[in-house]
C-alpha positions as CSV (number, residue, x, y, z in Angstrom):
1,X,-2.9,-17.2,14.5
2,X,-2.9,-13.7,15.9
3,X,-3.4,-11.1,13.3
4,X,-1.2,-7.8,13.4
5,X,-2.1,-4.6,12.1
6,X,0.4,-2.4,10.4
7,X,0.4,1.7,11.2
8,X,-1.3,3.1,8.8
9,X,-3.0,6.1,10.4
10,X,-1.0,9.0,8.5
11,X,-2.8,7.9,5.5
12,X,-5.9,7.2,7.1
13,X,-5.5,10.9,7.9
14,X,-4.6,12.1,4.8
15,X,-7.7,10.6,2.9
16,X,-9.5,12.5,5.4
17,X,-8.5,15.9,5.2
18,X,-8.9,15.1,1.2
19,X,-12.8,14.9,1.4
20,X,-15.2,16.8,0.8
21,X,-18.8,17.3,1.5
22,X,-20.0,15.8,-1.5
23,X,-21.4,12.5,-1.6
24,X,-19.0,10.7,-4.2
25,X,-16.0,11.9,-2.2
26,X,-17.4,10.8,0.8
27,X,-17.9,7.1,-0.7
28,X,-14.3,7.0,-2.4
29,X,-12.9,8.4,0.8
30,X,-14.8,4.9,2.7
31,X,-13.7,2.7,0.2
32,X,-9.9,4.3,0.3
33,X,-9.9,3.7,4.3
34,X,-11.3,0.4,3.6
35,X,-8.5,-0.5,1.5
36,X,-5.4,0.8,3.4
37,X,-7.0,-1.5,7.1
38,X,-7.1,-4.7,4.4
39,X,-3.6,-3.9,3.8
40,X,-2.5,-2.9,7.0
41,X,-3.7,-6.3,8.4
42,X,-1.2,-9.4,8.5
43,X,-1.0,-12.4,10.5
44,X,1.9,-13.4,13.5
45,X,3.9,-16.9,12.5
46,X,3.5,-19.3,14.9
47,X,7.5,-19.4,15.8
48,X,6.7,-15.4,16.9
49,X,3.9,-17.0,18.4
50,X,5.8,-19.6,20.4
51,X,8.4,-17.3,21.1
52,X,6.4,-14.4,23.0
53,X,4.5,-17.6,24.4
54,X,6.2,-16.7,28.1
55,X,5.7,-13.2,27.6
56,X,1.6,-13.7,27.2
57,X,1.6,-16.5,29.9
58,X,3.0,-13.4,32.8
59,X,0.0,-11.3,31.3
60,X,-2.9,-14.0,31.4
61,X,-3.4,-13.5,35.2
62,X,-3.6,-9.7,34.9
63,X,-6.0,-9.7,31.6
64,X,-8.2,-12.6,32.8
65,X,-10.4,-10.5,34.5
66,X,-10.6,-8.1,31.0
67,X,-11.1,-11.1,28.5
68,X,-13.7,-12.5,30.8
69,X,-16.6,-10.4,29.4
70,X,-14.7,-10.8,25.7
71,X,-16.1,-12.8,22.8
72,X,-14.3,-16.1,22.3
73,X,-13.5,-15.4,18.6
74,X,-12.5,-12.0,19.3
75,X,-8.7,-11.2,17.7
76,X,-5.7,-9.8,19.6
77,X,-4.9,-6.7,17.8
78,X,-1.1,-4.8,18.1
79,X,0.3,-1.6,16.6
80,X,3.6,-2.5,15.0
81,X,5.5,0.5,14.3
82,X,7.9,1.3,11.3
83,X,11.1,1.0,13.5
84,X,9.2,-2.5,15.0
85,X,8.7,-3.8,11.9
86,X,12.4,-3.4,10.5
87,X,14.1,-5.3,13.0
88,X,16.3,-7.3,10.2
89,X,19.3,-5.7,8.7
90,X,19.1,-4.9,5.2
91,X,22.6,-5.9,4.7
92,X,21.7,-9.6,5.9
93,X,21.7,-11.9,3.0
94,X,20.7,-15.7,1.8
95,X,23.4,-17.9,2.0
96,X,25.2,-18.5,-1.4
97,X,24.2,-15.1,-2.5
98,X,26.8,-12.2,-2.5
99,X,26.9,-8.6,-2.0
100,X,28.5,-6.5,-4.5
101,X,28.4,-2.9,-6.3
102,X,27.1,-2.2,-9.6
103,X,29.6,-0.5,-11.8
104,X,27.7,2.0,-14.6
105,X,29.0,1.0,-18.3
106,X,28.4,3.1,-21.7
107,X,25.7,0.6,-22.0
108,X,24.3,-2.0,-19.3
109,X,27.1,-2.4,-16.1
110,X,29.0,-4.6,-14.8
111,X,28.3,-6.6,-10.6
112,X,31.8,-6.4,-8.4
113,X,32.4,-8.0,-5.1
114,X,34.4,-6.5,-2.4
115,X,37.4,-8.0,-4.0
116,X,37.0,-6.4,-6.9
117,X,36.3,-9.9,-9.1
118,X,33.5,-9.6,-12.0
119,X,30.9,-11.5,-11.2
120,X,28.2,-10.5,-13.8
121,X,27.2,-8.0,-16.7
122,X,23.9,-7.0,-17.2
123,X,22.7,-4.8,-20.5
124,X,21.1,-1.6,-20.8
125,X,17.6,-3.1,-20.6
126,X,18.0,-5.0,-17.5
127,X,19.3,-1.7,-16.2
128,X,16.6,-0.3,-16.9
129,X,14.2,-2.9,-15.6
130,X,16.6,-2.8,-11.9
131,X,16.1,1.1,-12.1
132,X,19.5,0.7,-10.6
133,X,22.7,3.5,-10.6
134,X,26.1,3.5,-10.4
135,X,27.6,2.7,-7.1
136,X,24.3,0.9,-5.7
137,X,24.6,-2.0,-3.4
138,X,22.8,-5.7,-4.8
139,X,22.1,-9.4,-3.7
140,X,23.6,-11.1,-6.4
141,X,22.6,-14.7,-6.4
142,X,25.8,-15.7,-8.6
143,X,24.5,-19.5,-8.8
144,X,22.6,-19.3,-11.6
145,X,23.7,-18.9,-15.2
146,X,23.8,-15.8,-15.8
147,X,23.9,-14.5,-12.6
148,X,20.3,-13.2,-11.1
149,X,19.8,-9.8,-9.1
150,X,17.6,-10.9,-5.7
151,X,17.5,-7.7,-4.8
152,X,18.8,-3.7,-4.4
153,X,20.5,-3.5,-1.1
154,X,21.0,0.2,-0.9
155,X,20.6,3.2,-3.5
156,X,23.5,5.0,-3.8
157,X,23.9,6.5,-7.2
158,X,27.5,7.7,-7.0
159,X,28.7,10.2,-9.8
160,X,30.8,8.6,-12.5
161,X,32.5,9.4,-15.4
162,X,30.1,8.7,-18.0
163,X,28.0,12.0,-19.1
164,X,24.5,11.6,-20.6
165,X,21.9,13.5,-22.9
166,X,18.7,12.0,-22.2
167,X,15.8,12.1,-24.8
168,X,17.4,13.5,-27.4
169,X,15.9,14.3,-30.9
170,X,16.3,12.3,-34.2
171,X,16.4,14.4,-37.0
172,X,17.4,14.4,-40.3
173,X,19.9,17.0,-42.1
174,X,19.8,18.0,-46.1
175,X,21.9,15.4,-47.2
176,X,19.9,12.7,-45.5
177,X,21.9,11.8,-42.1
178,X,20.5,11.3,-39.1
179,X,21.3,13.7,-36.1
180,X,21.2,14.8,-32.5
181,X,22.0,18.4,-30.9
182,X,19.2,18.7,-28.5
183,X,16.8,17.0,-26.5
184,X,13.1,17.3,-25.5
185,X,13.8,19.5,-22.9
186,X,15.7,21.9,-24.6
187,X,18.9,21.1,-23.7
188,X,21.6,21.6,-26.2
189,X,24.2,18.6,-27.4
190,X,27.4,21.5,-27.1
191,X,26.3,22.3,-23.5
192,X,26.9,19.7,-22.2
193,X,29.6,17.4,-24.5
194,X,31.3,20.6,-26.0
195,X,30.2,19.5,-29.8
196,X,27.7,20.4,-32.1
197,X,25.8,17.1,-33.1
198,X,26.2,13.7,-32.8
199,X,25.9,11.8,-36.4
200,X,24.1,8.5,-36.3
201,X,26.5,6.0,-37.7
202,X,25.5,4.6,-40.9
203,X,25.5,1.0,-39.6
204,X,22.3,1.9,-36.8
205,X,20.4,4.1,-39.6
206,X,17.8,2.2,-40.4
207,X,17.6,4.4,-43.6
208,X,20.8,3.6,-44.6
209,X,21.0,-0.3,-43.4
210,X,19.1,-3.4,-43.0
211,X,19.8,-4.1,-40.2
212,X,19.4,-0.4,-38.6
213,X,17.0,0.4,-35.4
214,X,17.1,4.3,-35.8
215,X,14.9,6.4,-37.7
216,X,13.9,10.2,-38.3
217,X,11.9,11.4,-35.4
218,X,13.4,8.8,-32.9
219,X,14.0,9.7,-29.2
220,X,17.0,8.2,-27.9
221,X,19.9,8.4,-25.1
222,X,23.6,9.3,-25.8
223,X,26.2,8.6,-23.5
224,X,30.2,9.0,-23.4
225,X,32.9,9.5,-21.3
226,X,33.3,13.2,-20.4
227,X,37.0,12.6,-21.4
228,X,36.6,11.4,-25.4
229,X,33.1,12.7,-26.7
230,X,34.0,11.7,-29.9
231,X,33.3,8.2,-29.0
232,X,29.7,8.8,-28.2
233,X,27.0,5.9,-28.9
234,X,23.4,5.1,-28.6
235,X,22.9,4.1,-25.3
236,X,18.8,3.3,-25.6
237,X,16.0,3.8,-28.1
238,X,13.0,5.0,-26.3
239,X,10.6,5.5,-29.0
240,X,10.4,4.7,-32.8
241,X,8.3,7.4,-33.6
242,X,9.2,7.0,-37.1
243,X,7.7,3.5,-37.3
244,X,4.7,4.6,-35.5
245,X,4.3,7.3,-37.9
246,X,4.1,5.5,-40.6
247,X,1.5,3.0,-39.8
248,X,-0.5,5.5,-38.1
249,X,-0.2,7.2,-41.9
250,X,-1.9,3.9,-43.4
251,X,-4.0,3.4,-41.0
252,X,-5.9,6.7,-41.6
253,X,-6.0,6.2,-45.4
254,X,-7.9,2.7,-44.6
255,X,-10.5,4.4,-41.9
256,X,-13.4,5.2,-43.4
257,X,-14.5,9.0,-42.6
258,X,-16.4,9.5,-39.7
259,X,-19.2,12.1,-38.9
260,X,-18.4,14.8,-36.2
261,X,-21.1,13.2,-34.0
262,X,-19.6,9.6,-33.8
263,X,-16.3,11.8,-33.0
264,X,-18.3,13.3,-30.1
265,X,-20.1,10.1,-28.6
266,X,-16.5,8.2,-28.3
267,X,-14.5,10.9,-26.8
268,X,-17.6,11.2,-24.1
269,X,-17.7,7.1,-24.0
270,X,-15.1,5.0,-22.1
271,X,-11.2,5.5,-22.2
272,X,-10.0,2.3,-20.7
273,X,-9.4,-0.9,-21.8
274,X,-8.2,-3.0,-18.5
275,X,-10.7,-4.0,-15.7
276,X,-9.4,-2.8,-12.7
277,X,-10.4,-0.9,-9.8
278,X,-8.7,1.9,-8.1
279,X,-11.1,1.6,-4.8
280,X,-10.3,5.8,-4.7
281,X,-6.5,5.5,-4.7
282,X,-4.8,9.1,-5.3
283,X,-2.7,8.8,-8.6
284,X,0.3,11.2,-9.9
285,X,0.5,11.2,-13.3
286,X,4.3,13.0,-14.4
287,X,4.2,14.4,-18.0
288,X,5.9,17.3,-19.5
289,X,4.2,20.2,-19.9
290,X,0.8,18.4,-18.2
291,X,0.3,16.6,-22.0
292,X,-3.0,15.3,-22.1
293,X,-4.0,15.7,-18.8
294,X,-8.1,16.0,-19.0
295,X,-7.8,12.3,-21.1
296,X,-5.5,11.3,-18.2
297,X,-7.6,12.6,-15.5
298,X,-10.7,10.9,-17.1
299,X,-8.8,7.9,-17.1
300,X,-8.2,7.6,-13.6
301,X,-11.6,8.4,-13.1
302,X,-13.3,5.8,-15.0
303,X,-11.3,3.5,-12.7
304,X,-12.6,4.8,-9.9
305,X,-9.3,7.1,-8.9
306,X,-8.2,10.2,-8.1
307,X,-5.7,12.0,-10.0
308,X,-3.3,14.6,-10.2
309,X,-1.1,15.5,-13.7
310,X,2.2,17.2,-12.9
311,X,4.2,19.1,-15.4
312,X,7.8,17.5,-14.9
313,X,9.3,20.5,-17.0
314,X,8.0,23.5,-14.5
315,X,9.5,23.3,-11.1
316,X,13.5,24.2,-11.2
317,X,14.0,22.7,-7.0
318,X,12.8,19.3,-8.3
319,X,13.8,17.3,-4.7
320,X,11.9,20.3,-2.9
321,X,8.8,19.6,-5.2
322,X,8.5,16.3,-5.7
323,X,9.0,15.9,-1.4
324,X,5.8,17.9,-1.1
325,X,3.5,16.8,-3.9
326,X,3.7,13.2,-3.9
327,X,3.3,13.1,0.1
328,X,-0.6,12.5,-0.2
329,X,0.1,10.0,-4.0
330,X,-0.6,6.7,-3.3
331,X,0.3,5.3,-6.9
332,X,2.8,7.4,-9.2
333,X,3.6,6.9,-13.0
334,X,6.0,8.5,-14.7
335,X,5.8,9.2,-18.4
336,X,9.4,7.8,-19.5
337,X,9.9,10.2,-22.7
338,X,8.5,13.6,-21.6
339,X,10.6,13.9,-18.1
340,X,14.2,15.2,-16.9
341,X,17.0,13.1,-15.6
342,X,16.4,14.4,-12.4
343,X,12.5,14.3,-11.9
344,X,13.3,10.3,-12.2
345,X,15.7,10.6,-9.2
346,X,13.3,12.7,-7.4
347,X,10.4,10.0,-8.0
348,X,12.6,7.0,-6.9
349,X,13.4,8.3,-3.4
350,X,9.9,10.1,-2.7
351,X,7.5,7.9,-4.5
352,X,5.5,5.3,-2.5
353,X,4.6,3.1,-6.0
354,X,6.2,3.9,-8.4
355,X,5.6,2.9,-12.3
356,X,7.2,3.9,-15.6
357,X,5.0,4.2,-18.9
358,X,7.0,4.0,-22.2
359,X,4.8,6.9,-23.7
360,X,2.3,9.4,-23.5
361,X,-0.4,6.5,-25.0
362,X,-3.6,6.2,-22.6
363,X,-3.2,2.6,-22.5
364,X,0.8,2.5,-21.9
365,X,-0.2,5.0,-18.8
366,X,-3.2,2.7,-18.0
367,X,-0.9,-0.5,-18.1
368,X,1.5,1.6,-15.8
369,X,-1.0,2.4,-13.2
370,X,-1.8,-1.0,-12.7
371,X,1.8,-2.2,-12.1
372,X,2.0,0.3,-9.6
373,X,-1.3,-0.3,-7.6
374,X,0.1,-4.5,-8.0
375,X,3.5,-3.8,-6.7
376,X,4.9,-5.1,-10.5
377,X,7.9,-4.2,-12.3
378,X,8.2,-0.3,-12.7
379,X,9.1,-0.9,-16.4
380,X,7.2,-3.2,-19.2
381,X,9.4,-5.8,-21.4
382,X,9.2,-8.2,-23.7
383,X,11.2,-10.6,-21.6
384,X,8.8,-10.7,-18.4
385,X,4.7,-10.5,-20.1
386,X,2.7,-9.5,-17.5
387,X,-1.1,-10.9,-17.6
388,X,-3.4,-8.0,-17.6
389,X,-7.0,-7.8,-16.9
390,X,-8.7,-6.7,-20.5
391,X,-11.8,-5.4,-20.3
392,X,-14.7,-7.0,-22.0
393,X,-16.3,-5.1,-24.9
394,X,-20.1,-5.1,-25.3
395,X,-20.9,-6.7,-28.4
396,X,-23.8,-4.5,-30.8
């Protein structure tokens, strides 16, 4: 079989004018070029094989005299440009699958065909796991039960009617009720919804029910419709901080105290806890107000990465930014809780991998940076384990 090579000389380029004269860049810089020609290789079916079979029989009098001094083994090599490449329509589908628009709900959304029939609901953590807006264009395979996204046709993440605060604060008043009126970026609850606070209902307060899922400290989503924001609800609970909180509390009163020299030798020793290598890939790493970023950085490093920490909260043009600055990111992780509405946007059209880490944790950002760099789902659930490679611990 022939073997095709992919254009991949703008990164090429821009690993180059990333080195240095040092010798370490020099060898991460070798190793990144190495990596992008092993992916920019792939291999001719033999139906395209059989069907330029005329074309390379009018060319085998005119090259004979070139191949003659060739080795036998040696491999035809093409250039297949991005507008080659794409030469089926993305609007072509598999037969017994339908086309139809995704309409955004207070929680989860609903799949529509062109005649406006349901054909299947999905809930706010397969919405999620899509990464998929109102108004967007999908490959619904409606033969299985339930109904299975193949595929997002076309992002097109039309405005709807359904206004959102994103990340907002948990806390708790004097008489004991839970509460929203801002979020973590600042924003205020009577900006945007014209009220003061949003009270947790009693039934979803897990201090005041069995069977409730929010606590004091909690990060969360609101949505309504900007017509009634009385009937606001709890569209997704990012973070239990509460819970987290609390066992952190008893693990420290287990932990036996530790001398500010063993403090010292872990922070310098290793930060990972997966075995996988980088091979000099440039990582983005998007956290608000650069949290933790020489831990981050270090991490990155130890896999044998490059990596940049961007502070989602500074830049007000966020398209203009993010256009620039993740141009020369081969792998980009976004740090779900500490980012705007819009910096997610921004990284879905101008991201080239793009993962999503549940929190600011090392190993939830270390998890992320290997679904990106294995072309895995953006987000990590319960429903769909992924098998990752756990590094082996030296036993003293």
């Amino acid at each position: 079989m022939n073997e095709y090579y992919l254009d991949y000389r703008e990164q090429v380029k821009n690993v180059l004018d990333a080195l240095d004269d040092s010798s370490t860049s020099l060898r991460l810089g070798a190793i990144a070029i190495e990596n992008l020609l092993n992916l920019a290789r792939v291999e001719l079916d033999e139906e395209d094989e059989d069907e330029e079979g005329e074309e390379d029989e009018d060319e085998e009098d005119s090259s004979e005299d070139a191949d003659s001094d060739s080795p036998e083994d040696l491999k035809q090599v093409k250039i297949i440009r991005h507008e080659e490449a794409e030469t089926s329509s993305p609007y072509q589908i598999n037969s017994g699958h339908q086309l139809c628009r995704f309409s955004r709900g207070l929680k989860g959304g609903s799949f529509y065909n062109e005649q406006g029939q349901l054909l299947a609901e999905i809930n706010e953590l397969a919405v999620k796991n899509l990464n998929i807006e109102n108004g967007d264009l999908a490959e619904l395979d409606a033969s299985s039960h339930p109904a299975r996204v193949v595929r997002i046709v076309e992002a097109v993440g039309e405005p709807s009617d359904i206004a959102t605060l994103p990340y907002g604060i948990v806390e708790r008043d004097a008489c004991g009720d839970l509460y929203v009126s801002h979020n973590a970026m600042g924003e205020r609850l009577s900006e945007c919804a014209g009220i003061d606070r949003y009270d947790v209902p009693a039934v979803i307060d897990a201090g005041q029910s069995e069977t409730g899922f929010v606590h004091e400290g909690d990060i969360v989503d609101l949505a309504w419709y900007q017509n009634n924001p009385a009937k606001m609800i709890v569209r997704w609970v990012s973070q239990t901080q509460g819970q987290a909180g609390a066992k952190k509390e008893k693990a420290q009163e287990k932990k036996p105290a530790r001398s500010e020299t063993e403090d010292k030798d872990k922070d310098a020793g290793d930060v990972t806890t997966l075995n996988y290598d980088l091979h000099g890939c440039s990582v983005a790493v998007v956290i608000g107000n650069e949290l933790r970023s020489q831990e981050i950085q270090k991490l990155v490093g130890q896999h044998h990465g490059r990596c940049k920490v961007i502070d989602a909260f500074k830049f007000s043009d966020t398209e203009a930014f993010y256009k620039h600055a993740l141009k020369r990111a081969d792998l980009t992780v976004m740090v779900q809780n500490l980012n705007k509405h819009s910096t997610s946007k921004a990284l879905r059209k101008y991201a080239k991998r793009l993962a999503i880490a549940d929190s600011a944790g090392l190993s939830s950002i270390e998890r992320a940076i290997y679904r990106a760099l294995h072309g895995l789902p953006a987000y990590e659930t319960s429903t769909q384990p992924i098998a990752y490679p756990v590094k082996e611990l030296a036993l003293s």
